[in-house]
C-alpha positions as CSV (number, residue, x, y, z in Angstrom):
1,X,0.0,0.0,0.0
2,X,1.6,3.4,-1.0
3,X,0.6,6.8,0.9
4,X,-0.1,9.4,-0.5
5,X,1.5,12.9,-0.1
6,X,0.1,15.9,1.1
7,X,1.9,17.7,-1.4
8,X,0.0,15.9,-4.3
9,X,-2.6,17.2,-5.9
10,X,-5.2,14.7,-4.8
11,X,-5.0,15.6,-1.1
12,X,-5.1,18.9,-1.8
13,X,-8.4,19.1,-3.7
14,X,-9.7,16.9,-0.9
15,X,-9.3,19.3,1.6
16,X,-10.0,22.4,-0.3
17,X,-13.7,20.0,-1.0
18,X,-13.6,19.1,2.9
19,X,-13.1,23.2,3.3
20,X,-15.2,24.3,1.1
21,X,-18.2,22.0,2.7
22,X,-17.5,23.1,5.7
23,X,-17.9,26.8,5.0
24,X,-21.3,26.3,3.0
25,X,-22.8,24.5,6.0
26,X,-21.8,27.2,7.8
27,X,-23.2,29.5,5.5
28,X,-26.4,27.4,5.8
29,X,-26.2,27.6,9.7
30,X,-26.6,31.6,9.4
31,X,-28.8,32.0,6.3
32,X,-31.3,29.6,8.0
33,X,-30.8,31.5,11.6
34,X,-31.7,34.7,10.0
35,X,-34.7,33.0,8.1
36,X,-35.7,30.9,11.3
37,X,-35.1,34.2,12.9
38,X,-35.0,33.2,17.0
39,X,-35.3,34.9,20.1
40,X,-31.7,34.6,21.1
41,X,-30.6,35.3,17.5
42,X,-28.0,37.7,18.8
43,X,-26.1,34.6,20.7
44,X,-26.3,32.5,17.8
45,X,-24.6,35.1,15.5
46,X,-22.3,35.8,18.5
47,X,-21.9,32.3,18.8
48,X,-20.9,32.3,14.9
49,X,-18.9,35.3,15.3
50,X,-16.5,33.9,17.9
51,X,-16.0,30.7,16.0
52,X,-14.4,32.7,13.0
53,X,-12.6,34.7,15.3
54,X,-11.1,31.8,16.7
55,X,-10.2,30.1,13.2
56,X,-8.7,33.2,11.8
57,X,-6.7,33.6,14.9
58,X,-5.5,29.9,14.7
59,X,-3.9,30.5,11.3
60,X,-2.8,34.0,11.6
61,X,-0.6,32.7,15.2
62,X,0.3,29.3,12.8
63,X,1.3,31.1,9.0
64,X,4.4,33.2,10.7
65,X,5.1,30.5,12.1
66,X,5.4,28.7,8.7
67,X,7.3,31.2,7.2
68,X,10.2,31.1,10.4
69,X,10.3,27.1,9.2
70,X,10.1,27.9,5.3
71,X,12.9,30.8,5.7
72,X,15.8,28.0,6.7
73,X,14.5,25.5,3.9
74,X,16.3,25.5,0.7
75,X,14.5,26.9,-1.8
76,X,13.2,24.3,-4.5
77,X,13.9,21.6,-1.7
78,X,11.6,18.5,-0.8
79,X,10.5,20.8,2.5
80,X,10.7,24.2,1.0
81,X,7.5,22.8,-1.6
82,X,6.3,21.0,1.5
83,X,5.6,24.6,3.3
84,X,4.3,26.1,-0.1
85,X,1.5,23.8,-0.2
86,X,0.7,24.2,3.5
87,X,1.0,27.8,3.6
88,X,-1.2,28.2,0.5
89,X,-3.8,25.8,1.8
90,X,-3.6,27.7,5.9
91,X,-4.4,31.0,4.0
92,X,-6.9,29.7,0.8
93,X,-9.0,27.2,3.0
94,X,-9.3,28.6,7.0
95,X,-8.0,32.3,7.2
96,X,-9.2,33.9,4.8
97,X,-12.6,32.0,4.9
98,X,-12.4,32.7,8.5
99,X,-12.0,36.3,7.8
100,X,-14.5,37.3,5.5
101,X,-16.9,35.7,8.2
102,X,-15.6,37.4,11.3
103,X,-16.2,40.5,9.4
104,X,-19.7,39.5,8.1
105,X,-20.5,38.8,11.5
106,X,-19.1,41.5,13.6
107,X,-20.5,44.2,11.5
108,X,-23.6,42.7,11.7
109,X,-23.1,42.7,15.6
110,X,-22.2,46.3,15.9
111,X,-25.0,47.1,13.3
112,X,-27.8,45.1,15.3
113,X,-26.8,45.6,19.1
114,X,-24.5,48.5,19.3
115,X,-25.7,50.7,16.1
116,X,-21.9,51.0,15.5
117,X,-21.9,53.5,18.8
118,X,-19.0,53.6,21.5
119,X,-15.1,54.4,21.7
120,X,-14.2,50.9,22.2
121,X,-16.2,49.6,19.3
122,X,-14.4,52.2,17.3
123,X,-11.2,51.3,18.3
124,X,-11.9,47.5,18.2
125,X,-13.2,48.0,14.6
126,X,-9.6,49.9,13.7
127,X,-7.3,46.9,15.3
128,X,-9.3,44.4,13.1
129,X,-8.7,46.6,9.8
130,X,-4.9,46.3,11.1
131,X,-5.6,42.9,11.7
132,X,-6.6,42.3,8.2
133,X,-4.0,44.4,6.6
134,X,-1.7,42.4,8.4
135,X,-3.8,39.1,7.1
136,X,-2.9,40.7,3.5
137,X,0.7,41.3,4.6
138,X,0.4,37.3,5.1
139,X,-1.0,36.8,1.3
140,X,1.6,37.9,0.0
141,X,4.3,36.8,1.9
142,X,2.8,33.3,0.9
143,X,2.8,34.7,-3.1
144,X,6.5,35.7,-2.5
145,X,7.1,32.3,-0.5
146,X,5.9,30.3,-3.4
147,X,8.1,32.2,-6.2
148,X,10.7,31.3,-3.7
149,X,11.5,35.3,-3.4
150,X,11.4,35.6,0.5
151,X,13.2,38.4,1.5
152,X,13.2,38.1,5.4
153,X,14.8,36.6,8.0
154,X,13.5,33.9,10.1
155,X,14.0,36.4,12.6
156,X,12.0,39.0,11.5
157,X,9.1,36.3,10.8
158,X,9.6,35.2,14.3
159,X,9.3,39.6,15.8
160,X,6.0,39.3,13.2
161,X,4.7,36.0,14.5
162,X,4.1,38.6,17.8
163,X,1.7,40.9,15.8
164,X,-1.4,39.0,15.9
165,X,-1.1,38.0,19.0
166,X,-0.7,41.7,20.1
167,X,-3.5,42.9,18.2
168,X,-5.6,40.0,19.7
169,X,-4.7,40.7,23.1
170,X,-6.0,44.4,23.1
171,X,-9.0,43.7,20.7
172,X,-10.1,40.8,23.5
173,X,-10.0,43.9,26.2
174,X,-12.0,46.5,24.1
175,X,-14.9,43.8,23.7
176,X,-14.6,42.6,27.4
177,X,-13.9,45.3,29.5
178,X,-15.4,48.2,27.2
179,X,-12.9,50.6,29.1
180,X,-14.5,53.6,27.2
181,X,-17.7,54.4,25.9
């Protein structure tokens, strides 16, 4: 019996399917909540809301990570297309999936329960554009990663790996403790 790699083709449009399924039952999920239209709709889209934070967090903490890894491969090496594929797939099948819902379901969150009203939901509302400037700072590091045209130092991927988790730290203490109004 032979394996298969994860850097063949077959794998890969298994788990962009897998993805892909995953994200249109998800889709489903909150088309039919806002048709079924309950009670506590707010903690279901909350609910929803938190989920994508969580996944777009997971892989903007893991691509940096990547990248340190993919920096002190050779490039056209056995692991240096190993991390292409992995990087592409971390951005193309969670975060940026992730994303676009976070941001679907946050605005509707600050549209439906804070009419886009109070300091911290300002502020929160700027880190998260940083955040996803910094989530397109990651595309095309990945572009330049696959042309093998990385210009960085595993060191400066490791100072970057920090970002995210900066920007998650204060975003998580404007939506908690809502320190101004």
């Amino acid at each position: 019996m032979t394996m298969e790699k994860q850097t063949d083709e077959a794998p890969g449009r298994k788990a962009g399917t897998r993805a892909y399924f995953m994200i249109l039952i998800f889709a489903v999920l909150a088309i039919g909540l806002f048709a079924w239209h309950p009670v506590d709709l707010y903690l279901w889209i909350k609910a929803l809301h938190i989920i994508a934070v969580i996944s777009w967090m997971a892989g903007m903490l893991y691509l940096p990570r990547l990248f340190v890894y993919h920096t002190d491969a050779e490039p056209g090496s056995q692991q240096s297309e190993t991390f292409k594929v992995m990087e592409k797939r971390l951005l193309r099948y969670i975060i940026t999936p992730a994303m676009i819902l976070t941001w679907i379901f946050g605005l509707y969150l600050a549209w439906s329960v804070y009419d886009f009203h109070g300091g911290w939901l300002h502020a929160k509302i700027g880190l998260v554009v940083i955040m996803s400037g910094l989530h397109g700072f990651f595309s095309r590091a990945v572009r330049a990663f696959a042309r093998d045209e990385n210009k960085h130092s595993a060191r400066y991927w490791r100072m970057m790996n920090e970002a995210p988790t900066l920007l998650m730290i204060v975003i998580v203490i404007l939506v908690v403790v809502k320190p101004f109004a």
